[in-house]
mmCIF file as gemmi writes it, N, C-alpha and C atoms, coordinates in Angstrom:
data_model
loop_
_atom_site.group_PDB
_atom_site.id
_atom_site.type_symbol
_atom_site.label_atom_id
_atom_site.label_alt_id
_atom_site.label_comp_id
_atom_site.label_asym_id
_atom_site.label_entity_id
_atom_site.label_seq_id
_atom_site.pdbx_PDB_ins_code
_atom_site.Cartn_x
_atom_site.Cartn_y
_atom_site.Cartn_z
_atom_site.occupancy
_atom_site.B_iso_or_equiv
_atom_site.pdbx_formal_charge
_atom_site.auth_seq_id
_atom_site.auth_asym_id
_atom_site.pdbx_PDB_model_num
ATOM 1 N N . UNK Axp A 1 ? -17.865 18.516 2.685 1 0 ? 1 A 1
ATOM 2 C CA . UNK Axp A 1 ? -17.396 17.53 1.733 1 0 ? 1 A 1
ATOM 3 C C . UNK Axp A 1 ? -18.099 16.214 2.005 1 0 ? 1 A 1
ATOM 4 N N . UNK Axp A 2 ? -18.674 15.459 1.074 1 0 ? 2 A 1
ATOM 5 C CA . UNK Axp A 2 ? -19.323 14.325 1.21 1 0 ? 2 A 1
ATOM 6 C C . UNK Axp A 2 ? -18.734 12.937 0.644 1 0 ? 2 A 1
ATOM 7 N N . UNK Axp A 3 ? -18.742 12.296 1.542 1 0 ? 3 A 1
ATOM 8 C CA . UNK Axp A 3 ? -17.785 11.231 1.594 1 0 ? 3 A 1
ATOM 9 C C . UNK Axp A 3 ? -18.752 9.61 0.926 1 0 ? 3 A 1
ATOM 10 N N . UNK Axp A 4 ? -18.166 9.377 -0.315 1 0 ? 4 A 1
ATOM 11 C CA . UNK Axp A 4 ? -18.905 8.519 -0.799 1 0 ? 4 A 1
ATOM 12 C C . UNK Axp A 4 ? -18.408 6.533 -0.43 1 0 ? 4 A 1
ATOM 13 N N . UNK Axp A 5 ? -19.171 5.386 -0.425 1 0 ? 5 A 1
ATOM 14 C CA . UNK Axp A 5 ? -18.758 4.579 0.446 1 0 ? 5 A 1
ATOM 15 C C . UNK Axp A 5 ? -18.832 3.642 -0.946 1 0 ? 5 A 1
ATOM 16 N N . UNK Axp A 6 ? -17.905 3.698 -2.002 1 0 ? 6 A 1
ATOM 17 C CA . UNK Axp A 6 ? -17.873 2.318 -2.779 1 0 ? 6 A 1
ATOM 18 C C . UNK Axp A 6 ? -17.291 1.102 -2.432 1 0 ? 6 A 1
ATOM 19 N N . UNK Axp A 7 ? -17.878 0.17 -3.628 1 0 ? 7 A 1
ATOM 20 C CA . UNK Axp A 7 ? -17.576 -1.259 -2.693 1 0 ? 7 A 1
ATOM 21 C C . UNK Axp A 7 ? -16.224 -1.714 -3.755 1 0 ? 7 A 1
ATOM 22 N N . UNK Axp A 8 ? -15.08 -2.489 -2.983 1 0 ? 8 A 1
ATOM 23 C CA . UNK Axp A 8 ? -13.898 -2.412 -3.26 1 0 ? 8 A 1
ATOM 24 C C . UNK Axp A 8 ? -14.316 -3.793 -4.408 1 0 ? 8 A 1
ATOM 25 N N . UNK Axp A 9 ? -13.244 -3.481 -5.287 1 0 ? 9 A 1
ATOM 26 C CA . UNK Axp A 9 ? -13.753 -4.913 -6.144 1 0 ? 9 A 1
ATOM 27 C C . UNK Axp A 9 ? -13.374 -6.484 -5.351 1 0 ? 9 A 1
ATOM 28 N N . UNK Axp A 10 ? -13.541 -7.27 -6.461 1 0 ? 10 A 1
ATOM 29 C CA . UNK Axp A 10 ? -13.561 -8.767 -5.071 1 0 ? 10 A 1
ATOM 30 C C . UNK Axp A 10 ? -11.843 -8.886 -5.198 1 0 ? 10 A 1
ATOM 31 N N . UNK Axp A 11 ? -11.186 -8.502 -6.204 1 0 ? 11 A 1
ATOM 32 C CA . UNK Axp A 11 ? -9.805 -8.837 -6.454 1 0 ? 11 A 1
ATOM 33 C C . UNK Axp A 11 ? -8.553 -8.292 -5.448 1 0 ? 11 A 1
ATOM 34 N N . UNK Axp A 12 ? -9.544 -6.906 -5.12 1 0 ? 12 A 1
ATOM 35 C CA . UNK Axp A 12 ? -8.419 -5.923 -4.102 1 0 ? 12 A 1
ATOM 36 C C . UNK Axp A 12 ? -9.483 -6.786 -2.584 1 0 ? 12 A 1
ATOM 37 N N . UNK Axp A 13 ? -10.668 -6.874 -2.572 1 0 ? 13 A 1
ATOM 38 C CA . UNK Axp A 13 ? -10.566 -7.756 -1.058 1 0 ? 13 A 1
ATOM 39 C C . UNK Axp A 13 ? -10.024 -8.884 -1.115 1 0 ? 13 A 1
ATOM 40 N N . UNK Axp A 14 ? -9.71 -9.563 -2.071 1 0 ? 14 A 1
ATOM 41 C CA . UNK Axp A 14 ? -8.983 -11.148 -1.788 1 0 ? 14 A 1
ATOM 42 C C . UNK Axp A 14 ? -7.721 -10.502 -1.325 1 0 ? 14 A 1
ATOM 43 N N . UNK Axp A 15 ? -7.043 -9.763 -1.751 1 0 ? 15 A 1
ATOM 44 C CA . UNK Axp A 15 ? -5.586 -8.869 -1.405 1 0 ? 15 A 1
ATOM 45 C C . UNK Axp A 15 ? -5.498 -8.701 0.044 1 0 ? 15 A 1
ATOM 46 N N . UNK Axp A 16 ? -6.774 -7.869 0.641 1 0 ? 16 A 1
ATOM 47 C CA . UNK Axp A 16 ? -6.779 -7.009 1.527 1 0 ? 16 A 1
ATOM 48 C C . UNK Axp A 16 ? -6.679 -8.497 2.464 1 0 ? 16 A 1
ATOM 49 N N . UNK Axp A 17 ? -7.761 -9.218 2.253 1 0 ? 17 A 1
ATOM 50 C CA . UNK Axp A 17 ? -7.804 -10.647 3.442 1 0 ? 17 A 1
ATOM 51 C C . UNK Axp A 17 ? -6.367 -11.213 3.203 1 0 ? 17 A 1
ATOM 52 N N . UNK Axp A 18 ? -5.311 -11.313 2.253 1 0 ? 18 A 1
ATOM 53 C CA . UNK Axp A 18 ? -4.697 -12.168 2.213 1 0 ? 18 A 1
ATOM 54 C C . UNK Axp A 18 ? -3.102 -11.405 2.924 1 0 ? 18 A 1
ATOM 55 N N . UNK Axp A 19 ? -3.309 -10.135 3.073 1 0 ? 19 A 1
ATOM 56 C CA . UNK Axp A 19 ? -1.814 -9.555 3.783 1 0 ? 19 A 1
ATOM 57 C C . UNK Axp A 19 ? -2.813 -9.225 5.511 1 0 ? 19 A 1
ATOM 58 N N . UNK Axp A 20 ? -3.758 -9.344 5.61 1 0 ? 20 A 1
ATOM 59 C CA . UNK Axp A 20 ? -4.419 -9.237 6.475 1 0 ? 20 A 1
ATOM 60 C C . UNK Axp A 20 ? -3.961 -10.808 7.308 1 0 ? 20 A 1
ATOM 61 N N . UNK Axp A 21 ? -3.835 -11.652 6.655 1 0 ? 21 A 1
ATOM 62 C CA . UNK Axp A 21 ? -3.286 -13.271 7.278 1 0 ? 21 A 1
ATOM 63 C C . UNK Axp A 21 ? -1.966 -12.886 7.651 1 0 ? 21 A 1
ATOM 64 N N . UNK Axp A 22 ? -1.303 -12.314 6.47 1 0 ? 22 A 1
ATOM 65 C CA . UNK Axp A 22 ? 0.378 -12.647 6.622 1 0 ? 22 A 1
ATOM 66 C C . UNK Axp A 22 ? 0.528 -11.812 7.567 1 0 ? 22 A 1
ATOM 67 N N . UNK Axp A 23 ? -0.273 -10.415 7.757 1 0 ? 23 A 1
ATOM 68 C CA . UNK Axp A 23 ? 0.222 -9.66 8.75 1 0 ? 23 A 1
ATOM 69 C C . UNK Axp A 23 ? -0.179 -10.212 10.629 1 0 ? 23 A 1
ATOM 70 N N . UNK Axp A 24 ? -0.801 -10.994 10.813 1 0 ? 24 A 1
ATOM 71 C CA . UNK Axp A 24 ? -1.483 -11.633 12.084 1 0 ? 24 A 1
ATOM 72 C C . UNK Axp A 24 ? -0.247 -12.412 12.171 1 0 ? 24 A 1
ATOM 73 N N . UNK Axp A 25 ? 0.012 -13.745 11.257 1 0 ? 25 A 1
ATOM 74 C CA . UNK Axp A 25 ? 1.05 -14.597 11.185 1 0 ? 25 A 1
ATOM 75 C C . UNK Axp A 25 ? 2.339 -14.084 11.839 1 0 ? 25 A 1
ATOM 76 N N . UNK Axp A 26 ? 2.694 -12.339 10.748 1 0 ? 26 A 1
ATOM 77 C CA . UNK Axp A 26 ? 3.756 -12.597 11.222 1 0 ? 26 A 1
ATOM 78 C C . UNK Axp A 26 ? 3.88 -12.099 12.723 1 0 ? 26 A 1
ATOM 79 N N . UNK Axp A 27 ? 3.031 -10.901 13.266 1 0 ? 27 A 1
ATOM 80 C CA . UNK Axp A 27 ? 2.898 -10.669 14.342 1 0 ? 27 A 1
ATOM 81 C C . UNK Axp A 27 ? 3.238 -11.606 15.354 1 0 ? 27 A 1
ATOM 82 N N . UNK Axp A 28 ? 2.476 -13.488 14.965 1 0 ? 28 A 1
ATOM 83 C CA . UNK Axp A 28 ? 2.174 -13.891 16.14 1 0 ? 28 A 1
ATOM 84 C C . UNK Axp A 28 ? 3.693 -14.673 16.457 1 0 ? 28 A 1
ATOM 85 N N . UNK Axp A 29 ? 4.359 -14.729 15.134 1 0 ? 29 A 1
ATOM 86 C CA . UNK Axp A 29 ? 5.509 -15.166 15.15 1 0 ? 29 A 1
ATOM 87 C C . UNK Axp A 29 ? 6.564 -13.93 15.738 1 0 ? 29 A 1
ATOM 88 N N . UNK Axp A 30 ? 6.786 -12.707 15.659 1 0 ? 30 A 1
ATOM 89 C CA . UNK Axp A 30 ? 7.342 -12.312 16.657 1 0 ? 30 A 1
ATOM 90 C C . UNK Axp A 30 ? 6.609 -12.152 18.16 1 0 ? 30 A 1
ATOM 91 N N . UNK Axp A 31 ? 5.642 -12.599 18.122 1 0 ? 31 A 1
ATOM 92 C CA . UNK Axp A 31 ? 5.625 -12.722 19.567 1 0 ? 31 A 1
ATOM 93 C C . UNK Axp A 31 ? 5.569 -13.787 20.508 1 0 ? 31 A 1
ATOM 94 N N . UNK Axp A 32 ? 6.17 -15.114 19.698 1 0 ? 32 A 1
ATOM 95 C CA . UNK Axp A 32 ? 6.528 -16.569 19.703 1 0 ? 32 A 1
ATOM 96 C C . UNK Axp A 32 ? 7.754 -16.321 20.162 1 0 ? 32 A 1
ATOM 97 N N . UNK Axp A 33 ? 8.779 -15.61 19.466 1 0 ? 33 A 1
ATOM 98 C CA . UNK Axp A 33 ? 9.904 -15.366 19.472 1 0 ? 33 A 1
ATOM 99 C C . UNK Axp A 33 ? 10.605 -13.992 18.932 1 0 ? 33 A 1
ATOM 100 N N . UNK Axp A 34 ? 10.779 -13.047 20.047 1 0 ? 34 A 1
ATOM 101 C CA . UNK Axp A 34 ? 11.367 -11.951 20.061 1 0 ? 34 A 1
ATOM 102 C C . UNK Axp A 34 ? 12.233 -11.972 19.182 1 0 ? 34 A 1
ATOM 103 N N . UNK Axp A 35 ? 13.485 -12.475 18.936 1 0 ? 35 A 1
ATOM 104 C CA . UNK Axp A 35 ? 14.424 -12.444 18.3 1 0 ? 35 A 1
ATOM 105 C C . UNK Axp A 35 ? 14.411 -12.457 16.764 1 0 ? 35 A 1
ATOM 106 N N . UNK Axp A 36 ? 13.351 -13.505 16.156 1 0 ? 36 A 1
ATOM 107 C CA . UNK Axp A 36 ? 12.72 -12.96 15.321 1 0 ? 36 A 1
ATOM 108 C C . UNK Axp A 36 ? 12.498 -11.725 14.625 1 0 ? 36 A 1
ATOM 109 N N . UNK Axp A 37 ? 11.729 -11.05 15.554 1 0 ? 37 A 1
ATOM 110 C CA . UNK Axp A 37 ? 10.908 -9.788 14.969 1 0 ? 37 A 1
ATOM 111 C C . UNK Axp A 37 ? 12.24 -8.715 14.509 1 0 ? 37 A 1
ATOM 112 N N . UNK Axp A 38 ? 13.451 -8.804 14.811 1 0 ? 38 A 1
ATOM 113 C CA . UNK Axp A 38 ? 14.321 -7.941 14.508 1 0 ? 38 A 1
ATOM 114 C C . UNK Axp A 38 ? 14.576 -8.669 13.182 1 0 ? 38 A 1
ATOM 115 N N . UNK Axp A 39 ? 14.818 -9.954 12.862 1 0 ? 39 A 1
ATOM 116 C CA . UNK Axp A 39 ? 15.22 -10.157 11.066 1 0 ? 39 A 1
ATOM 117 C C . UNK Axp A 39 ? 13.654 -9.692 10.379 1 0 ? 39 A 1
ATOM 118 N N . UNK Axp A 40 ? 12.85 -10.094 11.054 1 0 ? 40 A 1
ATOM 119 C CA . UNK Axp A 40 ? 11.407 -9.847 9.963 1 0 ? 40 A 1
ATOM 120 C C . UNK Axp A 40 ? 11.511 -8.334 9.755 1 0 ? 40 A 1
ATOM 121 N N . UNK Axp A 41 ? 11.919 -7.59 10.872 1 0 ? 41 A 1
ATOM 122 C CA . UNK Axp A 41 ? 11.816 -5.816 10.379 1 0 ? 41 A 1
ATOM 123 C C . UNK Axp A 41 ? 12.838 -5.531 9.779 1 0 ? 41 A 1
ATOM 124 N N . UNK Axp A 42 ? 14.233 -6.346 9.402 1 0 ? 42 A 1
ATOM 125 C CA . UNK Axp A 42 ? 15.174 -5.834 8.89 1 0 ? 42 A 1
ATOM 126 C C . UNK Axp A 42 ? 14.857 -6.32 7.473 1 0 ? 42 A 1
ATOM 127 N N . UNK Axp A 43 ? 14.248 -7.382 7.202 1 0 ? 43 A 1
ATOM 128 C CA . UNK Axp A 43 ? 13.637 -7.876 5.765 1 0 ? 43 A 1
ATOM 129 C C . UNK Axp A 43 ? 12.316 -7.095 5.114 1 0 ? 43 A 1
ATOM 130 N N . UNK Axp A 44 ? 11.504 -7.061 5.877 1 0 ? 44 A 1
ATOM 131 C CA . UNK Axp A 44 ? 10.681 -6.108 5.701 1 0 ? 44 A 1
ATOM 132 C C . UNK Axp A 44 ? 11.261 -4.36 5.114 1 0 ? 44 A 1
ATOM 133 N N . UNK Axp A 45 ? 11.777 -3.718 6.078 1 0 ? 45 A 1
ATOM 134 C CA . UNK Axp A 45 ? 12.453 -2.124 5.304 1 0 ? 45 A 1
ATOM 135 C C . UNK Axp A 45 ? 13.342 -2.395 4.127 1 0 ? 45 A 1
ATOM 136 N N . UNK Axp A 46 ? 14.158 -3.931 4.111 1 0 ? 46 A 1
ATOM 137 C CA . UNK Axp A 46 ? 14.623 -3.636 3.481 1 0 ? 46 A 1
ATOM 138 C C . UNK Axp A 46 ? 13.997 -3.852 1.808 1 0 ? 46 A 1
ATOM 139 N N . UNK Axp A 47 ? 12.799 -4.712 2.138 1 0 ? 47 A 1
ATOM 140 C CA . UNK Axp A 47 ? 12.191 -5.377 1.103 1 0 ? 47 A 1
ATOM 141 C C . UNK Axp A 47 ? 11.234 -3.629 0.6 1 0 ? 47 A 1
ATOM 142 N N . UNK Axp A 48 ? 10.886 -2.775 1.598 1 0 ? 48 A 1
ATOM 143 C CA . UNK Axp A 48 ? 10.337 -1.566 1.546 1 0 ? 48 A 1
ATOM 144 C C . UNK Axp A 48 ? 11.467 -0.871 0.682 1 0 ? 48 A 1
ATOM 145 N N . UNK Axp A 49 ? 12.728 -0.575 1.141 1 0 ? 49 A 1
ATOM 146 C CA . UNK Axp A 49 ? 13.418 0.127 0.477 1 0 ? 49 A 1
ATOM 147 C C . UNK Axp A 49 ? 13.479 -0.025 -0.708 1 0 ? 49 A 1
ATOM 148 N N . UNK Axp A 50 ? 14.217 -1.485 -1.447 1 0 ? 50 A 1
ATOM 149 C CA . UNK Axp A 50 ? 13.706 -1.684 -2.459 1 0 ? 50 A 1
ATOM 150 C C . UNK Axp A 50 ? 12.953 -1.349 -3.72 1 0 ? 50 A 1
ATOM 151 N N . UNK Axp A 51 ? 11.603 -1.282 -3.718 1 0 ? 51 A 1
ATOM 152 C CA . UNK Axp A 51 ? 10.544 -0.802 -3.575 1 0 ? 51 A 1
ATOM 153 C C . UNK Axp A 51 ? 10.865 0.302 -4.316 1 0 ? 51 A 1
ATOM 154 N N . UNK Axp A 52 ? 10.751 1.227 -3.036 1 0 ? 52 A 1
ATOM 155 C CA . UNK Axp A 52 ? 10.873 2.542 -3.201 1 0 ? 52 A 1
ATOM 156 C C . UNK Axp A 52 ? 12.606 3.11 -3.962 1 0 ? 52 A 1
ATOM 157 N N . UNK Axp A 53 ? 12.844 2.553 -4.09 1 0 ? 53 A 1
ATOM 158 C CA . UNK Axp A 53 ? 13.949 3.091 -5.045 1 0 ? 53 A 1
ATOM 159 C C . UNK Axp A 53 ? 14.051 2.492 -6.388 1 0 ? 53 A 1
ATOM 160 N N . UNK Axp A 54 ? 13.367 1.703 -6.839 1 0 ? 54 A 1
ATOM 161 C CA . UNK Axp A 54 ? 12.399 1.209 -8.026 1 0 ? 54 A 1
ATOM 162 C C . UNK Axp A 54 ? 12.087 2.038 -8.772 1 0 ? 54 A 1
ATOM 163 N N . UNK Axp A 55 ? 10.994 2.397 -7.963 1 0 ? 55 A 1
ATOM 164 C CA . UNK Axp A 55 ? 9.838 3.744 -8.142 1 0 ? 55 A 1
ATOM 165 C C . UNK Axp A 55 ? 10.529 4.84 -7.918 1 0 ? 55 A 1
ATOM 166 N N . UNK Axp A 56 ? 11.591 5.692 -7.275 1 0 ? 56 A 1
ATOM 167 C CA . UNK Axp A 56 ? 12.23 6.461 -7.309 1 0 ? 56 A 1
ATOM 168 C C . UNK Axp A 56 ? 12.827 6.599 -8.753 1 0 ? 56 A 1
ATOM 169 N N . UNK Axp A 57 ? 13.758 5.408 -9.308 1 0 ? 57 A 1
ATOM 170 C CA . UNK Axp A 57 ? 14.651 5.573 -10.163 1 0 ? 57 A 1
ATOM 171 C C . UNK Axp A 57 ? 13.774 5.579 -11.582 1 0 ? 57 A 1
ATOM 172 N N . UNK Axp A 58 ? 12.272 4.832 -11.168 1 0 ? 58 A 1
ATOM 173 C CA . UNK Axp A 58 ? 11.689 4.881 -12.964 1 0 ? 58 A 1
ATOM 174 C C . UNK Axp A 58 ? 11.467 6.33 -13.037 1 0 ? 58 A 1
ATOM 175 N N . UNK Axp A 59 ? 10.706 7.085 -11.473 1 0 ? 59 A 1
ATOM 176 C CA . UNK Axp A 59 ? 10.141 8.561 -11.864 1 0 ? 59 A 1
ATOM 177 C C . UNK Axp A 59 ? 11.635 9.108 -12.666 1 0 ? 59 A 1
ATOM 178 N N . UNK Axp A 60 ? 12.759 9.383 -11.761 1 0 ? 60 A 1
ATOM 179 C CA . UNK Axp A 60 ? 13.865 10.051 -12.232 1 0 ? 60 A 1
ATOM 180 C C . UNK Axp A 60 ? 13.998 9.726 -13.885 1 0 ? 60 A 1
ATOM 181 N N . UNK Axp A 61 ? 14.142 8.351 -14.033 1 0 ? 61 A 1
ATOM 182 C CA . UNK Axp A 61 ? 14.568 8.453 -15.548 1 0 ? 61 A 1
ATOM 183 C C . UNK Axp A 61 ? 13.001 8.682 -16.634 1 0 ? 61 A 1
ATOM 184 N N . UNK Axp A 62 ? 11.795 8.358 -16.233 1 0 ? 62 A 1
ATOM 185 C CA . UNK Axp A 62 ? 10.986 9.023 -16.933 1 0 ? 62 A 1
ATOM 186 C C . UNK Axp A 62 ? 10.577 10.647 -16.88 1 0 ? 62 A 1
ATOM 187 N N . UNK Axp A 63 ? 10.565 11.052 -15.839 1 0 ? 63 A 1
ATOM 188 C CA . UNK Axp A 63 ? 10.722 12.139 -15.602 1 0 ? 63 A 1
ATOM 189 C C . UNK Axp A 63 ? 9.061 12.419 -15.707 1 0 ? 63 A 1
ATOM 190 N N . UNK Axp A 64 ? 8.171 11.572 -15.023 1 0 ? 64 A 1
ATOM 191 C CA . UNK Axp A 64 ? 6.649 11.556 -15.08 1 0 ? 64 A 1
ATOM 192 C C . UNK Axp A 64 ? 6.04 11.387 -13.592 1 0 ? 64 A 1
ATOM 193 N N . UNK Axp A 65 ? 5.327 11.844 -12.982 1 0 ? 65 A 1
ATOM 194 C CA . UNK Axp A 65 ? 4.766 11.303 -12.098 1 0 ? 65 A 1
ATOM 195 C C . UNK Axp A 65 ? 3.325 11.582 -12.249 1 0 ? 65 A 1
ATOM 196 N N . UNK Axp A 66 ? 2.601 10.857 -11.427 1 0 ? 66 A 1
ATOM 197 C CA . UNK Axp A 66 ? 1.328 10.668 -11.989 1 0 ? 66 A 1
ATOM 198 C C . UNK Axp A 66 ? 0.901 11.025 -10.565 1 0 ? 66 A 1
ATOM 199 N N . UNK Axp A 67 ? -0.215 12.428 -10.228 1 0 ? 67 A 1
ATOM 200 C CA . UNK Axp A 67 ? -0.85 13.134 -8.842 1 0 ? 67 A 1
ATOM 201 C C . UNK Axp A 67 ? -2.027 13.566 -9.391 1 0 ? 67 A 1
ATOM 202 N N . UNK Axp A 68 ? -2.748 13.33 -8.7 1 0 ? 68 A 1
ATOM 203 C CA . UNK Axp A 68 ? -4.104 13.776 -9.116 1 0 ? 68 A 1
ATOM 204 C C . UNK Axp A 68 ? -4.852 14.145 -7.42 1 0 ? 68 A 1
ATOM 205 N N . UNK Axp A 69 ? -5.206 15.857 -7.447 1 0 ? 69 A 1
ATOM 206 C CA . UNK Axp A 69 ? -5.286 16.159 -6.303 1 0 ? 69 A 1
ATOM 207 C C . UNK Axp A 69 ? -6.702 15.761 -5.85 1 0 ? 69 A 1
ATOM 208 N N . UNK Axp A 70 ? -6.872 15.975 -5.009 1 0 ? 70 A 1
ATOM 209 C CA . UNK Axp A 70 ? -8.308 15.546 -4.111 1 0 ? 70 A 1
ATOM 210 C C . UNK Axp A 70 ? -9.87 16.526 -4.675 1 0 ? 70 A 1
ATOM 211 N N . UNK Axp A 71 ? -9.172 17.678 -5.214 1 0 ? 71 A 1
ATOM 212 C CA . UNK Axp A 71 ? -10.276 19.185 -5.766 1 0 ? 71 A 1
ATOM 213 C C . UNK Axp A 71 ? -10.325 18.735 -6.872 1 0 ? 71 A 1
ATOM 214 N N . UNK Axp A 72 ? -9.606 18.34 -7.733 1 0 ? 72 A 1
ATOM 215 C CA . UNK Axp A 72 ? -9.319 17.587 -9.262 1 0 ? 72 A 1
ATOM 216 C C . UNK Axp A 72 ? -10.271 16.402 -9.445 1 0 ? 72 A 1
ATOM 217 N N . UNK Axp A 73 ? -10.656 15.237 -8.504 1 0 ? 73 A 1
ATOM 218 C CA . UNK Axp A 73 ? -10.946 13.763 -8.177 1 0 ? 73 A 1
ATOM 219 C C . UNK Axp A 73 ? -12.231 14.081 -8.03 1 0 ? 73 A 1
ATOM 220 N N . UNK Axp A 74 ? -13.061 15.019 -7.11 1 0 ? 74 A 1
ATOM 221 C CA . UNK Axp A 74 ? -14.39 15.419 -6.664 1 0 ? 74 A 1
ATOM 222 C C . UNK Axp A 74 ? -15.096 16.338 -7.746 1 0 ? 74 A 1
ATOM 223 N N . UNK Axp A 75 ? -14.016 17.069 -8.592 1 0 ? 75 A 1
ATOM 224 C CA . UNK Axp A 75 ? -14.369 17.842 -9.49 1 0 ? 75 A 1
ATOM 225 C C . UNK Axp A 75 ? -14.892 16.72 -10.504 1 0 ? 75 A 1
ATOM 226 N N . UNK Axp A 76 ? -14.231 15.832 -10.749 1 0 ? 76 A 1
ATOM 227 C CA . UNK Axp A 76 ? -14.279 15.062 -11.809 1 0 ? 76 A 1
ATOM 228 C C . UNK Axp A 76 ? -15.671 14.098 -11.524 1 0 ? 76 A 1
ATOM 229 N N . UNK Axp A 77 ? -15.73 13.468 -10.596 1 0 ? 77 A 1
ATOM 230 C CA . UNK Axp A 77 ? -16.892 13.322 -9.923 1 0 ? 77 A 1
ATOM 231 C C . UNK Axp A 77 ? -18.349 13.962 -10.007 1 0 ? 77 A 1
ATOM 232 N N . UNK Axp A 78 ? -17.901 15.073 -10.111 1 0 ? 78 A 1
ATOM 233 C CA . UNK Axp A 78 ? -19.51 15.975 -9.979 1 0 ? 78 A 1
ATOM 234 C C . UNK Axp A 78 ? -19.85 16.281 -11.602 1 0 ? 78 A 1
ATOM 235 N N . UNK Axp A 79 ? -19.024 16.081 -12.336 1 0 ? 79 A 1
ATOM 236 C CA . UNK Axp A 79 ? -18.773 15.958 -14.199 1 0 ? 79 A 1
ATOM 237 C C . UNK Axp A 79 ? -20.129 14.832 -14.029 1 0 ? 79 A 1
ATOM 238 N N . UNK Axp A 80 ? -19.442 13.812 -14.048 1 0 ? 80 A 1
ATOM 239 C CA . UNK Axp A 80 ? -20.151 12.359 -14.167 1 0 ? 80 A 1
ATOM 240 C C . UNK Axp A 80 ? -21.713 12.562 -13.843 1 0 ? 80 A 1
ATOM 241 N N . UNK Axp A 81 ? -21.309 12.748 -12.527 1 0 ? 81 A 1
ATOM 242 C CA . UNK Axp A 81 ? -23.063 12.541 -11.84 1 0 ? 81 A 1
ATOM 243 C C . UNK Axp A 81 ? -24.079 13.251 -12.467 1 0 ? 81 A 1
């Protein structure tokens, strides 16, 4: 299998650098202060949970999910080229 190396657009690297900050930040802040890091992980899962029961409840009531397998993606790929 051959592994192709595209370049990410500039919009998803401004993204990638910018949780790439918050994630150092918050690190350095629980390790400023221990006590901390237990509300940031309890805000964090819960901000995760969230989330995911969002996206849980739209699949359930649309009744759609959107998978597109990896043999499907390369197939589609070798169409193009």
């Amino acid at each position: 299998m051959e592994i192709d190396r595209v370049k990410m657009p500039a919009w998803m690297r401004g993204l990638s650098v910018v949780f790439g900050i918050i994630a150092i930040g918050g690190s350095l802040l629980v390790l400023a202060d221990p006590a901390l890091g237990v509300s940031l992980l309890i805000v964090l899962l819960s901000i995760g949970l969230l989330f995911m029961g969002v996206d849980r409840l739209m699949v359930g009531l649309s009744g759609r999910v959107t998978v597109m397998k990896l043999a499907e993606k390369a197939q589609m790929r070798s169409d193009t080229a």
